[in-house]
TORVO-19972 format. One record per residue (C-alpha): residue number from 1; residue in three letters; x, z, y. Coordinates in Angstrom, 2 decimals. Each point is the difference from the previous one (the first is absolute). Layout:
<recs>
  num  residu       c1       c3       c2
  NUM     ALA        X        Z        Y
...
</recs>
This chain:
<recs>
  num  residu       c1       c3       c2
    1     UNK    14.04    83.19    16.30
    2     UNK     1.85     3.21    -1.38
    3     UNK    -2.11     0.15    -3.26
    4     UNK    -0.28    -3.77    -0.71
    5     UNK     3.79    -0.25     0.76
    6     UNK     0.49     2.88    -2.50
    7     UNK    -2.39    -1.30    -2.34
    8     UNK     2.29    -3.47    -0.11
    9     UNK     3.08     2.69    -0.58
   10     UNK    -1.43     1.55    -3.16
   11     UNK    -1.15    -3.32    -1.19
   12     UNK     2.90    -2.18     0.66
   13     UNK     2.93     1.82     0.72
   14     UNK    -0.44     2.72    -2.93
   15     UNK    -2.57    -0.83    -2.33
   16     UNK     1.27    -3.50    -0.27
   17     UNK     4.30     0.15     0.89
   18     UNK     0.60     3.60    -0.51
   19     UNK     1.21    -1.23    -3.41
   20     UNK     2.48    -2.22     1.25
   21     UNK     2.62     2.76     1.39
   22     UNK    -1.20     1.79    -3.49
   23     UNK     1.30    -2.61    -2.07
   24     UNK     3.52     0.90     0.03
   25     UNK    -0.64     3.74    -0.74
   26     UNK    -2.08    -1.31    -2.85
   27     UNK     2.76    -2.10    -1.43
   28     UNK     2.69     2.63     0.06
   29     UNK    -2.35     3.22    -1.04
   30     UNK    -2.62    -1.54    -3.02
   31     UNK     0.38    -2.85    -2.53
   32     UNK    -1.33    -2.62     2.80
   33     UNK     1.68    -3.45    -0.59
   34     UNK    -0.14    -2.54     2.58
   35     UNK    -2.34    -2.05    -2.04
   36     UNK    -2.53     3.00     0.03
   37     UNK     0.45     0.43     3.51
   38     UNK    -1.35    -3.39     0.52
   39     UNK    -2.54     0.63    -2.03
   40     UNK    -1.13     3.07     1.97
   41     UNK     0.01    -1.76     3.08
   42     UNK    -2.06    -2.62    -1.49
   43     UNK    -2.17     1.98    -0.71
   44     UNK    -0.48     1.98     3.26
   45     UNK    -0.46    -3.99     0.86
   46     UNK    -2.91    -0.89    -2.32
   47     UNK    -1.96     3.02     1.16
   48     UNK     0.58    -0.50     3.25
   49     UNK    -1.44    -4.21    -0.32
   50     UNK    -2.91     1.82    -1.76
   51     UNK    -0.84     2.39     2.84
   52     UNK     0.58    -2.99     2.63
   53     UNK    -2.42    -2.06    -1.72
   54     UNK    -2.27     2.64    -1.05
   55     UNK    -0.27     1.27     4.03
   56     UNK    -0.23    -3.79     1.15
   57     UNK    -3.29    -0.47    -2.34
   58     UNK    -0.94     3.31    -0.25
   59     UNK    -1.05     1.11     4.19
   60     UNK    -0.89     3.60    -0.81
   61     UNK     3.22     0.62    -0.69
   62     UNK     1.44    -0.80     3.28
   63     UNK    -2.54     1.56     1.80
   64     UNK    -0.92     3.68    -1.77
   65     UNK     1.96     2.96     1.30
   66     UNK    -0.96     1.69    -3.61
   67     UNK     2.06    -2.91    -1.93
   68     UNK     2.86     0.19     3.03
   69     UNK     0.14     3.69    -1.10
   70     UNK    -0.20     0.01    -3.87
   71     UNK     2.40    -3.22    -0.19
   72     UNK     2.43     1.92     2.15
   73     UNK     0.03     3.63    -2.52
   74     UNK     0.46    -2.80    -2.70
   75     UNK     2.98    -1.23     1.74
   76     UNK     1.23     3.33     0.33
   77     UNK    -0.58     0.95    -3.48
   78     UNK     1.68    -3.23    -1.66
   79     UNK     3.06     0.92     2.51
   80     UNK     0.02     3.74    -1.40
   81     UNK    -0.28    -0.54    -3.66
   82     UNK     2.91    -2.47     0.04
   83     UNK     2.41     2.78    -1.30
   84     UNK    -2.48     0.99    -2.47
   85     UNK     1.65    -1.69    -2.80
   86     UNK     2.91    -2.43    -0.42
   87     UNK    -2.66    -2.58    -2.02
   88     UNK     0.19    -3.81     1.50
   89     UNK    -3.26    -0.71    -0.99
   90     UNK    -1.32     3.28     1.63
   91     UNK     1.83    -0.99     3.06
   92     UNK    -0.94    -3.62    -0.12
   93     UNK    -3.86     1.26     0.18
   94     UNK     0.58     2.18     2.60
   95     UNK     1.71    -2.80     3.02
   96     UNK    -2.82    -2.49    -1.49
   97     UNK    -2.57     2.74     0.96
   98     UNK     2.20     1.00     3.49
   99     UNK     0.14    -3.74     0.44
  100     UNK    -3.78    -0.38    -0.07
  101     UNK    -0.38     3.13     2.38
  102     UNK     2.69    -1.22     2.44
  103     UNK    -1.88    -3.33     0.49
  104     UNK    -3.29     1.45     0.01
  105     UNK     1.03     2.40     3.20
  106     UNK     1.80    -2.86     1.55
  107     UNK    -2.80    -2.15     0.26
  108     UNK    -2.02     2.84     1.87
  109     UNK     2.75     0.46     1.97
  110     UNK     0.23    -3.52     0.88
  111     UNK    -4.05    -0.15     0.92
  112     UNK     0.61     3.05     1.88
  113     UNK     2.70    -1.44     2.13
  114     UNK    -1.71    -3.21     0.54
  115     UNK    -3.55     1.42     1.02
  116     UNK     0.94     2.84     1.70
  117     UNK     3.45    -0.76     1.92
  118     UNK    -0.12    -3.56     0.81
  119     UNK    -0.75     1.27     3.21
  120     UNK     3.11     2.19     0.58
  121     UNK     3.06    -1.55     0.87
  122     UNK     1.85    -1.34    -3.18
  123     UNK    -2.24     2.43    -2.06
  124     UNK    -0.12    -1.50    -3.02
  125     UNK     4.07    -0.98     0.13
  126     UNK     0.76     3.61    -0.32
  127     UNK    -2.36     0.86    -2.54
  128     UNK     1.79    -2.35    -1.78
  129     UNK     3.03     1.44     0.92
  130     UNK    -0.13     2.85    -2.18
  131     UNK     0.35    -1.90    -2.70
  132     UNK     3.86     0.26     1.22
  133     UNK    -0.55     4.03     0.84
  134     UNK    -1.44     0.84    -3.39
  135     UNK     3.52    -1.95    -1.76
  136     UNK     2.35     2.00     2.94
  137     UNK    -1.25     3.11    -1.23
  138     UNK     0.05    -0.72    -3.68
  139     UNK     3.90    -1.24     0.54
  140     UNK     0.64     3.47     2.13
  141     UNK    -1.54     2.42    -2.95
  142     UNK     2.17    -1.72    -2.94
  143     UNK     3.04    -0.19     2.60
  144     UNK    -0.31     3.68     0.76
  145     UNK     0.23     0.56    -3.71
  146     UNK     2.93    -1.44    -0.33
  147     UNK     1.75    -1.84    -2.70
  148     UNK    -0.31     2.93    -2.78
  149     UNK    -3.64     0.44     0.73
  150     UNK    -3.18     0.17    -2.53
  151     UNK    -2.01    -2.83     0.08
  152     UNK    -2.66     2.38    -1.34
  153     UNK     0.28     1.60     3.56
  154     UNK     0.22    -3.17     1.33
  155     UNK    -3.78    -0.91    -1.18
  156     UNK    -0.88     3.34     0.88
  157     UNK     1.14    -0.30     4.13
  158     UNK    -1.66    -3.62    -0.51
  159     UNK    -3.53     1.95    -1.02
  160     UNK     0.59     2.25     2.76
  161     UNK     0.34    -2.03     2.67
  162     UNK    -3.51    -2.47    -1.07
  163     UNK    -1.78     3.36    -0.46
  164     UNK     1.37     0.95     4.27
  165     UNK    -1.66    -3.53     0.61
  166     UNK    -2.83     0.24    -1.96
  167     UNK    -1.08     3.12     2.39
  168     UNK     1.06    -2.48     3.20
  169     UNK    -2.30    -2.76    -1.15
  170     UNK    -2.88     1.77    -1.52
  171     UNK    -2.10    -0.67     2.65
  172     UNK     0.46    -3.55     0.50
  173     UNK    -3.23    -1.16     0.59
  174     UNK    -1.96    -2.41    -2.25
  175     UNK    -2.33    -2.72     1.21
  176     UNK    -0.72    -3.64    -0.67
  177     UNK     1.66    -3.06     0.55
  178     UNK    -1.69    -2.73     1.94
  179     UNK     0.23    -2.66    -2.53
  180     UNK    -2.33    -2.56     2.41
  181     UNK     2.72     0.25     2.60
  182     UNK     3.04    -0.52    -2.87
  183     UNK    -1.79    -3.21    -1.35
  184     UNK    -0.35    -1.82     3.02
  185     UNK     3.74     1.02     1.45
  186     UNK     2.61    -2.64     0.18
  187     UNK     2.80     1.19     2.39
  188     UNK     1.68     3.00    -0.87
  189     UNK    -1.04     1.29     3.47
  190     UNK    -3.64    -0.61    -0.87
  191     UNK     1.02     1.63    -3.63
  192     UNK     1.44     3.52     1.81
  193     UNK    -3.31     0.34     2.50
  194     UNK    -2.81    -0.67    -2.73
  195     UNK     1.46     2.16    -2.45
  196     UNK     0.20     2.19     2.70
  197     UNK    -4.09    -0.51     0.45
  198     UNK     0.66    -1.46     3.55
  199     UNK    -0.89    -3.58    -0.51
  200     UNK    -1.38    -2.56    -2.22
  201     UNK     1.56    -3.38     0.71
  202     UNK    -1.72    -3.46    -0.72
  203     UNK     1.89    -2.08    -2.75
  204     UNK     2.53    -2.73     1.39
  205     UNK    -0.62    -3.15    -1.78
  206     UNK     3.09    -1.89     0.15
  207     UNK    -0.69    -3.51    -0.85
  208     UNK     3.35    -1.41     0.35
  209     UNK     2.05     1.82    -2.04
  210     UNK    -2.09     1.38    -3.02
  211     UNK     2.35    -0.94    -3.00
  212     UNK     3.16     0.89     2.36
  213     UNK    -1.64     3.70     0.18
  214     UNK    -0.20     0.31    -3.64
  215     UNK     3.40    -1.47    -0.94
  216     UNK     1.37     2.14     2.57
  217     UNK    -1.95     3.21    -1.59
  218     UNK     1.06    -1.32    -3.59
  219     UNK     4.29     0.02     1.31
  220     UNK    -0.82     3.55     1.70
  221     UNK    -1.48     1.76    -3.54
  222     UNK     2.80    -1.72    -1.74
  223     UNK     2.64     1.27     2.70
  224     UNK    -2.00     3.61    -0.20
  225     UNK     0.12     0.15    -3.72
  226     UNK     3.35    -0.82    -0.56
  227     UNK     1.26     3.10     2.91
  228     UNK    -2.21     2.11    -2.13
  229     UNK     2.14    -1.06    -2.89
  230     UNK     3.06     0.77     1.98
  231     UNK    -0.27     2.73     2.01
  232     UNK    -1.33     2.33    -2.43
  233     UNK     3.48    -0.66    -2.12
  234     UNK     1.96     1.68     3.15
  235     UNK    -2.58     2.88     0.50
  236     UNK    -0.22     0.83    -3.45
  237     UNK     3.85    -0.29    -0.92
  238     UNK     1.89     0.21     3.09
  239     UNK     0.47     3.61     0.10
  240     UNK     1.06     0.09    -3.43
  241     UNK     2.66    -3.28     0.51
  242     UNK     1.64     2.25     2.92
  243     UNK     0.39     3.32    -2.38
  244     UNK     2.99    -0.63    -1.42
  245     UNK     3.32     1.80    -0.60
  246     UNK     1.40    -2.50     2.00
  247     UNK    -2.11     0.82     3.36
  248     UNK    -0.25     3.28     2.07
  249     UNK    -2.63     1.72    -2.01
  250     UNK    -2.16     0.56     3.11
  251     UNK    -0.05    -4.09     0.72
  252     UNK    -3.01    -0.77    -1.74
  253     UNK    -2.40     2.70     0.87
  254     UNK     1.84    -0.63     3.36
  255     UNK    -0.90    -3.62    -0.18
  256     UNK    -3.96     0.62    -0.83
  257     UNK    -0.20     2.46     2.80
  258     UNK     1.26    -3.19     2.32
  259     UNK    -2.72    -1.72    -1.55
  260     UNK    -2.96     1.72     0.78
  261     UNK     1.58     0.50     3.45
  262     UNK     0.26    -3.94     0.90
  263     UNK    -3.49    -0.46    -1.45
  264     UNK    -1.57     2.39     2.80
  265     UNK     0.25    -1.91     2.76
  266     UNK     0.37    -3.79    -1.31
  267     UNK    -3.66     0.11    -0.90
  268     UNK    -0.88     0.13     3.75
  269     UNK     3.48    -2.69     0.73
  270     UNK    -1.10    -2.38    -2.35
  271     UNK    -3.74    -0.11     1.66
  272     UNK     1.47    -0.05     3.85
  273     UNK     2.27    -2.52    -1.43
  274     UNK    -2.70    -2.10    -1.40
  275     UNK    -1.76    -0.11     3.62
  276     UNK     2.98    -1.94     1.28
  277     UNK     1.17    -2.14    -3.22
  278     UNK    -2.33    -2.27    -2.47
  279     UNK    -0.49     2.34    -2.54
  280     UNK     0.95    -2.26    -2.46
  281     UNK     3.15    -0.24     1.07
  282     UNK     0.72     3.54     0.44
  283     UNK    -1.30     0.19    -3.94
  284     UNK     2.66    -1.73    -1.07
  285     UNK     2.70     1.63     2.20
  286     UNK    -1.02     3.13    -1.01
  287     UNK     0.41    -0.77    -3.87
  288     UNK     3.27    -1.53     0.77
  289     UNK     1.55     2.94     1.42
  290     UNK    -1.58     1.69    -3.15
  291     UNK     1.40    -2.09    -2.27
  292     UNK     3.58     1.63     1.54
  293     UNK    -1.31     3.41    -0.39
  294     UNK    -0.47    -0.51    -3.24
  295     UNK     2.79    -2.02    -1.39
  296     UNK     2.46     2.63     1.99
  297     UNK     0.46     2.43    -2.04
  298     UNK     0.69    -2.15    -3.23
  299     UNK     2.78    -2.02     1.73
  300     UNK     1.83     2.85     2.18
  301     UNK     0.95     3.55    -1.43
  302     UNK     0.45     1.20     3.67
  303     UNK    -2.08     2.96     1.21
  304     UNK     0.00    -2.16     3.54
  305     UNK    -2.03    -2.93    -2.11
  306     UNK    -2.46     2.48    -1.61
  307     UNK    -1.13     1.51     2.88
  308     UNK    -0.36    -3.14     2.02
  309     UNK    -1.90    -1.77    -2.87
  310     UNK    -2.43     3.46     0.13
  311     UNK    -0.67    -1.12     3.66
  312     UNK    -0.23    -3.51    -0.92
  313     UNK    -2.46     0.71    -3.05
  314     UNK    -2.24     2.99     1.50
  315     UNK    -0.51    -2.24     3.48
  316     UNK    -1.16    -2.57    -1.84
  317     UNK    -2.11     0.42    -2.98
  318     UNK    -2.94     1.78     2.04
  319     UNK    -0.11    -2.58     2.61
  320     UNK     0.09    -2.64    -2.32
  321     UNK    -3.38     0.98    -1.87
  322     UNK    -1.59     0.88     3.60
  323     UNK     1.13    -3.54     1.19
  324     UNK    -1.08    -1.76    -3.04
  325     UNK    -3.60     1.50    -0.30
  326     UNK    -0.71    -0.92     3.52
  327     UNK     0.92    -3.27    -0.53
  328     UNK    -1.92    -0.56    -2.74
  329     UNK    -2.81     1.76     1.85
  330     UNK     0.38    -2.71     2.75
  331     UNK     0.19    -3.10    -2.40
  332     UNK    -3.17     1.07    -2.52
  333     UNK    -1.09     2.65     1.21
  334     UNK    -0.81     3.68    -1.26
  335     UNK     0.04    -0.91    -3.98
  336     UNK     3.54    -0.53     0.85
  337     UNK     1.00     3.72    -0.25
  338     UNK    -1.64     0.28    -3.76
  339     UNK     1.57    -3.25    -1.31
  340     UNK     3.51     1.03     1.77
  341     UNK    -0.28     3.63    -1.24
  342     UNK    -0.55    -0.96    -3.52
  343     UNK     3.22    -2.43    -0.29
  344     UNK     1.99     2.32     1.60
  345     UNK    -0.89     2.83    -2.66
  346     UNK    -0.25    -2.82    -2.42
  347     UNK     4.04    -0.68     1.25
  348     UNK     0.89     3.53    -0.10
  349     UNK    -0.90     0.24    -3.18
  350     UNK     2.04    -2.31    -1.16
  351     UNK     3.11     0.98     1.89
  352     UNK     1.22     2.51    -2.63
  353     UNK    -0.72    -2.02    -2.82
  354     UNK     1.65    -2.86     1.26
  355     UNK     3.46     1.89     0.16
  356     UNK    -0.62     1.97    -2.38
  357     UNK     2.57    -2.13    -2.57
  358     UNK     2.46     0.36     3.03
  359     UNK     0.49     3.61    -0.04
  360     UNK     2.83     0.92    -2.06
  361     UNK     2.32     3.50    -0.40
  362     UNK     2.88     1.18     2.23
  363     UNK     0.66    -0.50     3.70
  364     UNK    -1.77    -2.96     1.00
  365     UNK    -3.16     0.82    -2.15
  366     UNK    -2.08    -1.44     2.93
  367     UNK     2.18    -2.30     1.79
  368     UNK    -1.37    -3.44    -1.33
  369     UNK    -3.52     1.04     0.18
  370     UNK     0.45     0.46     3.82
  371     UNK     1.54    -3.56     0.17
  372     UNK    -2.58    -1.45    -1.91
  373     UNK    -2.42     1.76     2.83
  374     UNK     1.67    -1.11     2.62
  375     UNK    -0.47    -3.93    -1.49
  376     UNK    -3.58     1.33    -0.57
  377     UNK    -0.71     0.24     3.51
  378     UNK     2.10    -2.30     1.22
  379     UNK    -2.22    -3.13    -1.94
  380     UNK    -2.48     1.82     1.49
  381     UNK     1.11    -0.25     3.58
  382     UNK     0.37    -3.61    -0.63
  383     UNK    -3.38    -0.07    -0.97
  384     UNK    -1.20     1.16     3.13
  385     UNK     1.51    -3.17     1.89
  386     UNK    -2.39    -2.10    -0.47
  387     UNK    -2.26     2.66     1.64
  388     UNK     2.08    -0.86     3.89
  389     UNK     0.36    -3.14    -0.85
  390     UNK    -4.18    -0.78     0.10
  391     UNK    -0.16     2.42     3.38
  392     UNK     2.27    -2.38     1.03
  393     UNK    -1.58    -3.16    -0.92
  394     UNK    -2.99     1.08     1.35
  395     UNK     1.56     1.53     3.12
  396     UNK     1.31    -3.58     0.78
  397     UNK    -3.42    -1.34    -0.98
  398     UNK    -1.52     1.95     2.67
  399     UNK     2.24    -1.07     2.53
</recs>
C-alpha cells in the first residue's frame, strides 16, 4: 500500500500538479505570460491523454515493473531539467513527456491497488489518496521557499522529492490484469473483486431498461467531460489567481497545501458515502459543492473564501472521477473506464485553451477563467441529473 500510494504521489501530486504552485514563481522570475502558462499546462495535458490511452490499449505497460521503473527516472528527469533553460518550447516538451510518464505510472498504480488491495479495508481509497499527499507536499516545498524564492530551486525540490518516491515504489510488483473477469463485471463491486483476480461474474442482461442504460451512460461522459474541462482550470490556475500583491503571500501555496490535504481522506468519504446514497445523486452533489470551490476565489478576495474553496475543490475533484468511473462501470460495464478516461483527458485538454482568450495582465489575470470553470462544471453537474432521475424511475418501477 506504501509504494502504490507513493507511486500515485509522484505521478499525480508532483509529476502532474507540482507545476501549479510553480506557476506564480514562473510568472514573476522568467518571461512566462499567462497565455504561455496555459499553454504549458496544456501540454502536460496532451501527454498525459496520450499515456492514458496508450496504457489502456497498450497492457504491458500497466503490468511491467521495468516500464514502472524507466517511466518513473523519465519523470524525474523532465522534473530536473525544467531549469535547464528559460525556452517555452523546451519546457512545453518536457510536461508533454512528464505528462505521458505521470499517466503511465498511474495506471500501474491503479491495477496495483485494484488487484492487490481490494481486499484490505478501503485499500484502494487511500492509494488514491495520495494523489492529495503528493500536491500537500509540493504546496509545503514552494511555501517553505517563500515569496522571493527560485523557481529553478523550486523544480529542483520537485525532482527531489519523485526521485525519494521512485526508491519507495521501485518494487511495486508487476503482474497481469484479469481482463476475463473485467469484461463480464457490471457492478462496481463485481468491478473491484475481478480486477482484484477474486471473481469472474456472469453478465446481467437487463431487458427492461437497455436504451435507459445507454442514455444514462451518454449524460454521465457528457457530465465527466465537461468537470474535466473545469476542474483542470482551478488546478492549473488557482495558485497563481491567489498570488497577488493583494493577498498574504503565503495564501496560495497555503491554499494548495489545503488541497492535497482534503483530497486524502474524501477518496475513502466519497466511497462510504456512496454505500448509503444512490451514487448518482451523490455525483451531482459532489460537483455542486465543486462548482463553489471553484467559483470562490474569483468572487471573494478574502483569505477565509480561498481556503474554504481549497477544501471545497480538493474534497471533491478525486471523488468525483472515483464516483463517476464506477458508475459507468455499473451501467456498461468495464469499457466504461477507457471511454470515460479518454473524454476526461480529451476535456482537460481543452480547459486551457478554452480560457486561454480570458487571461489578461494585472491583478485579476485569472479571475474570469475560474468563473468560466466554475459554469464549466456546474452544466456539468446538471448533466448528471438525469443520471438520479432514471435510478429513480426505475427504483419506483421496481416497487
Amino acid at each position: 500500500m506504501l509504494a502504490a500510494t507513493t507511486a500515485m504521489v509522484i505521478a499525480m501530486g508532483v509529476g502532474r500538479f507540482a507545476y501549479t504552485p510553480i506557476l506564480p514563481l514562473m510568472h514573476g522570475q522568467t518571461d512566462l505570460d499567462a497565455q504561455g502558462a496555459a499553454a504549458l499546462a496544456t501540454a502536460n495535458y496532451l501527454g498525459y491523454l496520450v499515456g492514458a490511452v496508450a496504457a489502456i490499449f497498450v497492457t504491458t505497460l500497466a503490468t511491467r515493473t521495468v516500464v514502472l521503473r524507466t517511466t518513473a527516472l523519465l519523470l524525474v528527469a523532465s522534473l530536473a531539467l525544467m531549469p535547464v533553460s528559460e525556452s517555452v518550447p523546451l519546457w512545453w516538451i518536457l510536461r508533454f513527456v512528464a505528462g505521458v510518464m505521470s499517466a503511465i505510472i498511474f495506471v500501474y498504480a491503479v491495477r496495483v491497488a485494484h488487484q492487490e488491495l481490494s481486499g484490505t479495508r478501503n485499500g484502494p481509497g487511500w492509494v488514491f489518496g495520495g494523489v492529495g499527499v503528493g500536491i500537500a507536499l509540493s504546496g509545503i516545498c514552494v511555501l517553505s521557499l517563500g515569496s522571493t524564492g527560485s523557481w529553478i530551486t523550486a523544480w529542483l525540490m520537485m525532482a527531489v522529492l519523485a526521485a525519494v518516491g521512485t526508491v519507495i515504489a521501485w518494487w511495486l510488483p508487476g503482474g497481469r490484469t484479469p481482463k476475463a473477469a473485467l469484461a463480464d463485471a457490471t457492478d462496481v463491486s463485481d468491478v473491484d473483486e475481478a480486477r482484484a483476480g477474486k471473481k469472474t461474474v456472469a453478465v446481467v442482461q437487463d431487458d427492461s431498461f437497455p436504451v435507459d442504460r445507454r442514455r444514462r451512460f451518454v449524460w454521465l461522459c457528457l457530465s465527466y467531460f465537461l468537470e474535466g474541462v473545469g476542474y483542470i482550470v482551478a488546478g492549473t490556475f488557482i495558485v497563481a489567481a491567489l498570488s497577488t500583491p493583494a493577498l498574504p503571500s503565503w495564501l496560495g501555496s497555503g491554499a494548495w497545501i489545503l488541497v492535497g490535504l482534503a483530497i486524502f481522506p474524501s477518496c475513502v468519504f466519497w466511497n462510504w458515502m456512496s454505500k448509503k446514497v444512490a451514487r448518482p445523486w451523490l455525483l451531482v452533489t459532489a460537483l455542486s459543492i465543486q462548482t463553489v470551490g471553484v467559483a470562490l476565489p474569483a468572487l471573494s478576495a478574502a483569505p477565509a473564501a480561498a481556503l474554504l474553496a481549497a477544501v471545497l475543490f480538493g474534497g471533491t475533484f478525486v471523488g468525483i472521477a472515483s464516483m463517476s468511473l464506477a458508475e459507468g462501470a455499473a451501467l456498461i460495464g468495464a469499457r466504461a473506464a477507457a471511454i470515460l478516461t479518454a473524454l476526461y483527458g480529451v476535456g482537460q485538454v481543452l480547459g486551457p485553451i478554452v480560457v486561454t482568450p480570458l487571461l489578461s495582465t494585472g491583478p485579476d489575470t485569472y479571475a474570469r477563467a475560474l468563473e468560466v470553470g466554475a459554469m464549466v462544471v456546474a452544466v456539468g453537474a446538471l448533466c448528471a441529473v438525469p443520471v438520479g432521475r432514471a435510478v429513480r424511475r426505475r427504483s419506483a418501477a421496481e416497487r
